[in-house]
N, C-alpha and C positions, 0 to 999 in steps of 0.2 A: 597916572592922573593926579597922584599926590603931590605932594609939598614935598621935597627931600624933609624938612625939618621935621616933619609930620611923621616920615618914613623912618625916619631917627628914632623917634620916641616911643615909638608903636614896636618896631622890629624888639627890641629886650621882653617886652609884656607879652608878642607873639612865641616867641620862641621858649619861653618858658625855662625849663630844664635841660634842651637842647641845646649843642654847642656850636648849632650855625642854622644856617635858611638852606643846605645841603641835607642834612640828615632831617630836618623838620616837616620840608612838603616830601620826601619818601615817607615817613609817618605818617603823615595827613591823606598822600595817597593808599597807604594800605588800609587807615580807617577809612576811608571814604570806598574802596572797594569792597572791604566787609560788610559794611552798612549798607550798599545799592548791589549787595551780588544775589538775592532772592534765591533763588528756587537751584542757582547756577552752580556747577562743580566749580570751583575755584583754587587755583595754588598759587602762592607766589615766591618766587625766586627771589634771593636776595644774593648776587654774589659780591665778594668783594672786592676788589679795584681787577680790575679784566685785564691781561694780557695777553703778548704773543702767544700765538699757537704752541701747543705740544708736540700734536702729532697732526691734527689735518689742518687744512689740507696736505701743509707740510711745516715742519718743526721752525717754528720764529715768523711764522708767516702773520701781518697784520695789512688790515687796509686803511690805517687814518694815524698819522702820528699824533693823534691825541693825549691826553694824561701822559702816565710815565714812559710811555713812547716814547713821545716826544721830546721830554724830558732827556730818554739815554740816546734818542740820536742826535740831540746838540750836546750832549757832553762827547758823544764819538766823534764826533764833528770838529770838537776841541774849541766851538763855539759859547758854551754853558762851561764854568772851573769851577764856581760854586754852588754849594745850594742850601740851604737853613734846615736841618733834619735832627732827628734824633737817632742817633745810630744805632741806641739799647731800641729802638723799636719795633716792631715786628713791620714787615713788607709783607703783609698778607695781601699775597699780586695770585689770581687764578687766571691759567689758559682760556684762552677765547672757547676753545674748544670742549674744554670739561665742563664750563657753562653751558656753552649749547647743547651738550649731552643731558646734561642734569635739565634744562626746562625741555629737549624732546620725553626724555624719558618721567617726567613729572606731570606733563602732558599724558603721553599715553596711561599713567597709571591713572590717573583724573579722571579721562574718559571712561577709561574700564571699567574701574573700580566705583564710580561713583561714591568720591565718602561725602559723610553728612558735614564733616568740621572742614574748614578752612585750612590748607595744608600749609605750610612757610618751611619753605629749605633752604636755610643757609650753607652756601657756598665758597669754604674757606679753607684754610689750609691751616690756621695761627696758631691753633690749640693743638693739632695736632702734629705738626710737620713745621715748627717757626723759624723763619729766615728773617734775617733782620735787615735794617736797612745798612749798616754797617759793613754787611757780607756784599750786600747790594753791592754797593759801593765799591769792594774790590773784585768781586763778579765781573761786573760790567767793565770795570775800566781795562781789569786783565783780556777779558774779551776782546775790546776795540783794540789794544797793544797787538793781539796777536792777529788780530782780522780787521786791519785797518776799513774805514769808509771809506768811498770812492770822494775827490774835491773833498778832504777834510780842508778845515780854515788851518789849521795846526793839529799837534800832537793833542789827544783826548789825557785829560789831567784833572777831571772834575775830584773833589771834595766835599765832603759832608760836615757839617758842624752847626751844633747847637747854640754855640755861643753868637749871639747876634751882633755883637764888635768885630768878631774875629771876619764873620763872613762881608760886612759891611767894608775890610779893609779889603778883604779878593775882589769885590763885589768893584771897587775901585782901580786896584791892580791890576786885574785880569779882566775885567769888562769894560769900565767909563775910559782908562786911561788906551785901551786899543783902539777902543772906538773914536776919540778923541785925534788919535793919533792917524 
């Protein structure tokens, strides 16, 4: 019901120290649940970017190609060639699965145990186990080489690059000029 203009000027003052309106209302909502959580046993889970399955139901298994799903099945697809990354960066990507383990098992300790504090479990992998998106990068595309998609558009060939010239000329090359064509 605002003003874009309005939403403009406000959104910098709102967000404060924060580096977008993504991580800002997960803050807002974890304060706003410690604040209104009363008398209640409460944890919360934070994991970081969810992926395919581990092991259940069964290993790669997702139901939504969402986030970077989505993402590696148009680059399998040989639909997506580039994409604007940083390669030195960590891909802290967790199983669907060891999430839902970690809030079953955070759950029942919650119940059980009843603690007095407010529990927070982060769920990641970075610090201790880091893959980067670099490796991503030839993970994935060696994967699709060897176990093609079924109706790929073409060969899966995507690229990672930080430099914002570089991808703006693939972004050209490989996407407007197909499309186009």
């Amino acid at each position: 019901w605002l003003d874009e203009s309005i939403i403009q000027d406000i959104t910098p003052k709102l967000l404060g120290d924060w580096p977008n309106t993504y991580t800002y209302t997960k803050a807002l909502s974890e304060y706003l649940i410690q604040q209104e959580k009363g008398n209640l046993n409460i944890a919360i889970i934070r994991p970081s970017i969810v992926g395919a399955s581990w092991h259940e139901p069964f290993p790669g298994w997702i139901d939504s190609f969402n986030g970077t799903s989505g993402i590696f099945v148009a680059a399998g697809k040989g639909i997506l060639r580039t994409v604007i990354a940083n390669n030195e960066a960590v891909a802290d990507m967790i199983p669907v699965d060891v999430a839902i383990n970690l809030t079953l098992a955070a759950g029942w300790y919650t119940a059980v145990h009843r603690p007095k504090n407010l529990l927070v479990y982060n769920c990641t992998t970075g610090g201790i186990n880091p893959f980067f998106w670099g490796e991503m990068e030839q993970y994935v595309m060696s994967t699709f080489k060897r176990n093609p998609l079924e109706q790929a558009f073409r060969t899966p060939n995507a690229h990672l690059t930080s430099n914002y010239l570089i991808n703006q000329y693939w972004v050209t090359v490989s996407h407007k000029a197909p499309a186009i064509l």
